[in-house]
C-alpha positions as CSV (number, residue, x, y, z in Angstrom):
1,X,-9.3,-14.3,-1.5
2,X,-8.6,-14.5,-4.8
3,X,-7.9,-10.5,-5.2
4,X,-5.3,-11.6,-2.4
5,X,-3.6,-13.8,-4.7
6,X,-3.3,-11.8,-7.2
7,X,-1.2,-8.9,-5.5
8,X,1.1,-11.4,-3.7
9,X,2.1,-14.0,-5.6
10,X,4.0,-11.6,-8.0
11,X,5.5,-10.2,-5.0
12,X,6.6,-14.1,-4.5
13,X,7.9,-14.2,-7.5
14,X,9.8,-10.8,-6.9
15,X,11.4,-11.9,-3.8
16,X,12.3,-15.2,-5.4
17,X,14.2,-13.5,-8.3
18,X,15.9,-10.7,-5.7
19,X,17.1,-14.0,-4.1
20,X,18.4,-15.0,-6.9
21,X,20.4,-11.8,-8.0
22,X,21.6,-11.7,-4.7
23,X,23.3,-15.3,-5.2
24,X,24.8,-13.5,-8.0
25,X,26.0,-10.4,-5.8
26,X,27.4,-12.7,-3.4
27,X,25.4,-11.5,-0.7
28,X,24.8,-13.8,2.0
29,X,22.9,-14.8,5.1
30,X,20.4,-12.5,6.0
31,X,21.3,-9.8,3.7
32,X,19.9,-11.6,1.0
33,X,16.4,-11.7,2.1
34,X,16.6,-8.3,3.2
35,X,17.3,-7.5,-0.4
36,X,14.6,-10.0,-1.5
37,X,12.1,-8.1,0.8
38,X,12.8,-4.8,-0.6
39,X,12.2,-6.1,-4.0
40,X,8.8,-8.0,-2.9
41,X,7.7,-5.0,-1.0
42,X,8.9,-2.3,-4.5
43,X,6.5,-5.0,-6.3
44,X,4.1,-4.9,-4.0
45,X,3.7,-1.0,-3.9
46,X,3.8,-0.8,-7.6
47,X,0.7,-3.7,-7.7
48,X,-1.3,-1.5,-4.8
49,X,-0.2,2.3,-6.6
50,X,-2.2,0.7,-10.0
51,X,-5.8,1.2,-9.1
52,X,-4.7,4.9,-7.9
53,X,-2.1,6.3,-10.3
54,X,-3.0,4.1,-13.7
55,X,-0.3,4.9,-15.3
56,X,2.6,2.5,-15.1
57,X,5.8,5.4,-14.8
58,X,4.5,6.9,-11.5
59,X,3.6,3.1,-10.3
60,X,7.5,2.5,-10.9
61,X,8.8,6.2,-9.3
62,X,6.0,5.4,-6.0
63,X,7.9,1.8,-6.0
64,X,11.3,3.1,-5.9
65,X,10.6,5.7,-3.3
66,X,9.8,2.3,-1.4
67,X,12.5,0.4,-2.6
68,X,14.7,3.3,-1.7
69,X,13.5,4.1,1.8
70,X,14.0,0.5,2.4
71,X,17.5,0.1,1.5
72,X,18.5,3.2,3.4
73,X,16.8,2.1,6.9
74,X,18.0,-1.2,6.2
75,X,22.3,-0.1,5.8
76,X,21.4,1.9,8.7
77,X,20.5,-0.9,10.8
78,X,23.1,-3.2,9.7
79,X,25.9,-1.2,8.8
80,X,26.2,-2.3,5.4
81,X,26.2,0.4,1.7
82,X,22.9,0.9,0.6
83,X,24.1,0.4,-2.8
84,X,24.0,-3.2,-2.6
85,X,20.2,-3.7,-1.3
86,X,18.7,-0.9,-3.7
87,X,20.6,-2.7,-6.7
88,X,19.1,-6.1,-6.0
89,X,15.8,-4.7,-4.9
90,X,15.0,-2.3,-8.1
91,X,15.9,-5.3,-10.5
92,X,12.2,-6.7,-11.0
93,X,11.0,-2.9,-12.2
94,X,13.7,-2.8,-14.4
95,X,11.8,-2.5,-18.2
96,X,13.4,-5.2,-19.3
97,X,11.0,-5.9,-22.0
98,X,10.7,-2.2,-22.9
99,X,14.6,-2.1,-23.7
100,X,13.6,-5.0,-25.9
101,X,11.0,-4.2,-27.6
102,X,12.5,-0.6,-28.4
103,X,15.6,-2.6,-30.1
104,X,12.9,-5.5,-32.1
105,X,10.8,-1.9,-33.1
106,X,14.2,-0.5,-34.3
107,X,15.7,-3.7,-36.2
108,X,12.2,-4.0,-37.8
109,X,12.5,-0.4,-39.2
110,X,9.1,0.7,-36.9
111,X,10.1,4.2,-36.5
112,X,6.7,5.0,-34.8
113,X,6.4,2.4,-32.3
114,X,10.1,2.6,-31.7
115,X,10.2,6.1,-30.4
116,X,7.0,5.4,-28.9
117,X,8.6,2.3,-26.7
118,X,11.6,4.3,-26.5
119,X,9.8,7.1,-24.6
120,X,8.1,4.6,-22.2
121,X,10.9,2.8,-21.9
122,X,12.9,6.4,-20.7
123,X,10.2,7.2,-18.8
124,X,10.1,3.5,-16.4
125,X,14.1,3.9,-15.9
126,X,13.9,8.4,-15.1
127,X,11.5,7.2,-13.2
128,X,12.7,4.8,-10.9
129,X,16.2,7.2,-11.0
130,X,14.4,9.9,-9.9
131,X,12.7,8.1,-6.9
132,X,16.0,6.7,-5.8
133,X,17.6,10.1,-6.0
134,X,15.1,11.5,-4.1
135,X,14.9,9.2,-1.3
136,X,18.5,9.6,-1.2
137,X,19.2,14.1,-1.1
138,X,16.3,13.7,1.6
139,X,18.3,11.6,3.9
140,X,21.6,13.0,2.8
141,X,20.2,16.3,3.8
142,X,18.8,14.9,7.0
143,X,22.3,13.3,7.9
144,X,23.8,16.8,7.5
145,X,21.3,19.0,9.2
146,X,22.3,16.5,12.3
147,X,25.0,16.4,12.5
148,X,25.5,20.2,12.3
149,X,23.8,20.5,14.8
150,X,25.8,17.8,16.8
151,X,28.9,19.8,16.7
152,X,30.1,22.4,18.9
């Protein structure tokens, strides 16, 4: 039970701040908790990919291959960019706190754990970059193949 708790109550808190940025988008009505779910669902993969991965950059690229799987079947459905639910949905992997520790590391004159948070901090964003871009040439490549083959 209590295991429980801890993987879902950050995902709460994840869909509560994707709500929140999507107020901020101006996205409305159901959209919004489509985006919230993709960014509670991105949190809970990157919780459940810990135990297996343990390391924190391929947690974040297996979450955005969620996150950006998500946001694709979801424009599908509704007829609506992806853009918007993959932007609201990849804010709570963003490394926030990377970004600023790198900078307090670099004010402070910590050359070594600068280019050390630097690195990690690279790493979190390529890596959710990568996953999205991924997620995206495969169903941009899929979209092609069929409709190739739709025409005469």
């Amino acid at each position: 039970m209590r295991e429980t708790i801890l993987y879902f109550m950050p995902c709460i808190y994840a869909f509560l701040a994707c709500i929140g940025f999507s107020m901020l988008f101006n996205i409305h009505g159901i959209g919004m908790l489509i985006c919230a779910g993709g960014g509670g669902l991105g949190w809970l993969c990157y919780l459940l990919a810990a135990p297996l991965v343990h390391s924190d950059i391929i947690q974040s690229f297996l979450a955005a291959l969620v996150i950006s799987a998500w946001a694709e079947i979801m424009a599908r459905l509704r007829k609506c960019p992806v853009t918007s639910y993959l932007l609201v949905a990849l804010f709570p992997l963003v490394p926030g706190g990377g970004i600023y520790y790198t900078m307090e590391h670099a004010l402070n004159g910590e050359t070594d754990l600068f280019l050390a948070s630097l690195l990690h901090t690279l790493g979190m964003a390529g890596a959710l970059a990568v996953g999205v871009l991924l997620v995206a040439s495969f169903v941009r490549l899929f979209s092609d193949h069929k409709n190739r083959q739709s025409r005469p």
